[in-house]
N, C-alpha and C positions, 0 to 999 in steps of 0.2 A: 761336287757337281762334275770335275772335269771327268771323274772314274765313270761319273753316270752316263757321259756322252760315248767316253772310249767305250763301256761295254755295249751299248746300245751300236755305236759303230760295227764293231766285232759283230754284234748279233746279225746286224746286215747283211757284213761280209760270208758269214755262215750262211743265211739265207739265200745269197744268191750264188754259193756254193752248191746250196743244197739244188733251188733251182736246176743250175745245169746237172747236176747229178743222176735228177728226176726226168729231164729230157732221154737222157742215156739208159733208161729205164731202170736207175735203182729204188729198190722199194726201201731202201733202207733211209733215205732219203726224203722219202715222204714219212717216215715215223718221223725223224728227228723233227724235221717242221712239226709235224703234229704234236709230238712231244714239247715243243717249243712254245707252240702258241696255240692247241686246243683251248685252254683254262682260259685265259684272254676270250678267245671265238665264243666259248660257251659263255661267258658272262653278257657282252652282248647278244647274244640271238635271246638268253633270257630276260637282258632288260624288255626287249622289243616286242615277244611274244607271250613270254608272261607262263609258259606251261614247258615244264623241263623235258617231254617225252620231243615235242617241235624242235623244241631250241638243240637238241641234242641230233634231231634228223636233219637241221640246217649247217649246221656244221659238219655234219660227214659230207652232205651236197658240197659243201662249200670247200671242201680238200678236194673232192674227187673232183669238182669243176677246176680248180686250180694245178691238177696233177694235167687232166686232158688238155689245159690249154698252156700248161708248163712253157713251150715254147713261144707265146705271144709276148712271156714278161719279156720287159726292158726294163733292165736296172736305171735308166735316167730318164724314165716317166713317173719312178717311186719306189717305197720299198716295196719287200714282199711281204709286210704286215700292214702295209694301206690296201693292196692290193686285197689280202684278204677278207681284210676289214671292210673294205667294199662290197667284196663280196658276200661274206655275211649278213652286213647291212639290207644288201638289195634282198638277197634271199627271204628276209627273213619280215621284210617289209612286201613282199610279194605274197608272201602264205597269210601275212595278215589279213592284207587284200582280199585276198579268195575266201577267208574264215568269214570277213564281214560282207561279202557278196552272198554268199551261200546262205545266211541269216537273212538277210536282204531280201533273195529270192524266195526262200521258205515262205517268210511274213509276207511277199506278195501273193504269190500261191495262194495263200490260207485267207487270205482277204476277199478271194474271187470262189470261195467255195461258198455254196449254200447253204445258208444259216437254218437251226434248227428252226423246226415250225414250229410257229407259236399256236396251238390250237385255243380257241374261241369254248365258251360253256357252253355253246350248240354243239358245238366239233366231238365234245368231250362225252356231249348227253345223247349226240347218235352214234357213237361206239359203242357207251357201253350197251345200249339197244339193240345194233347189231350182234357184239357177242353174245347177249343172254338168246338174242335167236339162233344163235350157230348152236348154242349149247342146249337147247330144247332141242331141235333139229336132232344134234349127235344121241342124245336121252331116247327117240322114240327109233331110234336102229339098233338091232342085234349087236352083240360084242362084237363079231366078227367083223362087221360092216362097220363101227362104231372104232376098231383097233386099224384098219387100214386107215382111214380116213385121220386120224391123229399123227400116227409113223409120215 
């Protein structure tokens, strides 16, 4: 147990190594983190969202939002794997939001459209009526007259 705290310790220290590293703009710096704790990131965003093409878009968000605001951490409000776990989290509870908004919105949409019409066996027996007159009609004109009128 104690080796599990010390390396977890050490992991910290590394983090917020990296941290300042990443302020000074090394990119080398945001691999390690990513290196470090992607596999973790990805596992949650795919508890949350359920589709590995999301969960894999929520964690790049979730680095590059943590690289631009690199300079806000403070190491004594947490580490930098709450920090990103946070961020994960929110990200990925956010997209979920929008998926079942969007569903939401659709089925209301599709509520307020106008339903097929139900036609009535009058509705049905003056169609077909009408077309058999359209097509007497089209029978007593020349082809000529007969082909524009179908085009």
């Amino acid at each position: 147990m104690a080796l599990d705290v010390q390396s977890r310790s050490q992991r910290d220290e590394l983090d917020i190594q990296a941290m300042r590293r990443i302020c000074l703009g090394e990119d080398a710096a945001v691999a390690e983190l990513y290196d470090r704790h992607s596999p973790m990131a990805l596992g949650l965003a795919l508890k949350i969202l359920r589709d590995a093409q999301e969960a894999e878009d929520v964690v790049h968000d979730a680095f590059v939002a943590i690289v631009e605001r690199a300079d806000q951490y403070k190491p004594e409000r947490g580490t930098v794997v709450a920090w990103l776990v946070t961020t994960v989290r929110n990200l990925a509870l956010d997209r979920t939001r929008r998926r079942t908004r969007r569903a939401q919105i659709t089925e209301e949409e599709l509520r307020h459209e106008p339903a097929e019409p139900v036609l009535d066996p009058e509705s049905i027996a003056w169609a077909a009526r009408e077309r058999d007159a359209v097509r007497r009609a089209l029978e007593e004109r020349s082809t000529s007259q007969r082909q524009s009128v179908e085009v």
